[in-house]
C-alpha positions, 0 to 999 in steps of 0.5 A: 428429226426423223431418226428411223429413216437416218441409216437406210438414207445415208446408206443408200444415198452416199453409195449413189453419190459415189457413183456420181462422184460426190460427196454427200457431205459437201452437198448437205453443207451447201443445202444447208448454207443455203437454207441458214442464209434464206432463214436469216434473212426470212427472220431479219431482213434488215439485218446487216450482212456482217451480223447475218455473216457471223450468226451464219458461221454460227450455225453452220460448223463442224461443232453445232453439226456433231452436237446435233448429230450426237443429240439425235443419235445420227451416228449409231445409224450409220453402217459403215466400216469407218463408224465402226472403229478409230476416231468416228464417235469422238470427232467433231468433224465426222460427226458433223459431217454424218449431220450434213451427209443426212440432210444430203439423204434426206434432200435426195430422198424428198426428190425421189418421192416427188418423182414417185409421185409425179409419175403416178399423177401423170398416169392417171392424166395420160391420155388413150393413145391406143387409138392410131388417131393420138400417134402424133399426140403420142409423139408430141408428149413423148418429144416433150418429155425428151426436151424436159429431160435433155434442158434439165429443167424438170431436175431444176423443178423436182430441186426446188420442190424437195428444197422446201419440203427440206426447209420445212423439215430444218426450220422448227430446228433452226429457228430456236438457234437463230432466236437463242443467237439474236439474244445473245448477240444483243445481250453480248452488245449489251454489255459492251455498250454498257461499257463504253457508256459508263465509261462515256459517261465517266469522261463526259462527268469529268468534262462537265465538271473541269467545265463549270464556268467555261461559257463565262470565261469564254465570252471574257476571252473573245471580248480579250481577244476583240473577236466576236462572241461565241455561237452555240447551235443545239441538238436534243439526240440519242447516245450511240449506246441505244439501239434502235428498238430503244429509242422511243419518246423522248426519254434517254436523249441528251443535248449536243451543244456546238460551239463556235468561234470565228478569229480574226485571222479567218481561222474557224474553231468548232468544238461540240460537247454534250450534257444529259438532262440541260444545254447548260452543261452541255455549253460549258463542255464546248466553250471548255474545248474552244478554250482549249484551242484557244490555249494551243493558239496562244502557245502558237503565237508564242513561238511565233506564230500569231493566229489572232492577227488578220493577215493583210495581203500586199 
């Protein structure tokens, strides 16, 4: 960062704001905001906006702007009479504020160079109005300098300008926090993926081996129960827990199996199970979870209620 200049613009530059009524500190955080927002996206557009949200809050807070402050030695260049005593050097909130009180600076002083300069260029463009000839030349360049003036669009311009030249300062920053952040947001997902997976698949190892036998004993029971036979529909698809760059080829995809069975009463039972590497466990997980719906039917009828008869209508 650019150290040396630190104390001449945040002096110079709060003591402008003041006069205009503004603080330099909200102005630095929303350049700022506005900067992380554009670079998040610039880095993943498809990223979801819950994800570039909380990477955000992140990198824009009162903690990452007074370590970046203390990093680079923001608050030795500050000559006030606040840094000079009570809690300025220890507290997080004033040392990132001198952070976004900088950039703010910076900003301003990026758009007084631009202005320096383009008044320099458009001297050496003006024209010899010397001669009583260029008077209405003369009065229509000075009309249109007026008009920039009073729409503000010349400010919007000279705005956007030292916005890149600004941009172009924070990236190199930025970026190695986005980057660090992204790779430990996957690994974070990572961990917790790995979690739910084992646990996943500590159920689903449970399931496959209550199940051993349940497409049999299915088929028995439909032919019992005088329905027809069950119906099995197969998916080869990826566990939730792979991420998208993950899934690649075929290797990591497990079977879905969907069981069906019609009663006679018209009522439907559909129940999905899934195996790892063949259909075969897969099937036995689903009949094994029909054969449960079954169960709770038949205690059902028990009490009464029979859902295995065909309802006639008078």
């Amino acid at each position: 960062m650019h150290v040396n200049w630190t104390q001449h613009i945040i002096k110079r530059h709060t003591e402008v704001f003041r006069h205009l009524g503004i603080s330099s500190t909200h102005i630095g955080e929303s350049l700022l905001n506005t900067f992380i927002t554009c670079l998040l996206h610039a880095t993943d557009p498809t990223s979801k906006p819950g994800k570039a949200t909380d990477l955000r809050s992140k990198l824009v807070n009162n903690e990452i702007n007074a370590h970046i402050s203390r990093h680079y030695d923001l608050l030795s260049k500050v000559n006030t009479a606040r840094s000079l005593g009570g809690t300025f050097r220890e507290s997080n909130k004033e040392a990132g504020e001198v952070h976004e009180a900088y950039i703010a600076g910076l900003f301003y002083s990026y758009i007084k160079n631009i202005q320096e300069q383009n008044q320099k260029r458009d001297q050496c463009k003006q024209p010899d109005l010397s001669d009583n000839h260029n008077d209405n030349q003369r009065l229509n360049l000075l009309s249109i300098a007026k008009n920039l003036n009073e729409d503000g669009l010349m400010d919007f311009q000279l705005y956007g300008q030292a916005f890149n030249q600004l941009s172009v300062f924070l990236k190199p920053l930025y970026e190695k926090l986005i980057h660090y952040l992204n790779n430990q947001f996957y690994y974070e997902k990572c961990i917790v993926d790995d979690e739910y997976h084992s646990n996943h698949n500590n159920d689903n190892e449970t399931l496959i081996s209550l199940s051993e036998g349940s497409k049999s004993e299915l088929n028995t029971s439909t032919q019992k129960l005088r329905i027809n036979q069950p119906i099995y529909k197969h998916e080869f698809i990826w566990p939730n827990h792979f991420l998208e760059y993950q899934r690649k080829g075929t290797q990591g995809k497990i079977w879905k199996s969907t069981c069906t069975i019609h009663l006679r009463n018209g009522r439907m039972i559909t129940c999905s199970g899934v195996g790892d590497g063949a259909k075969g466990p897969a099937d036995n997980v689903a009949a094994y979870l029909v054969l449960q719906e079954i169960k709770r039917n038949i205690s059902n009828h028990e009490n009464g209620n029979n859902p295995f008869k065909r309802t006639r209508y008078l």
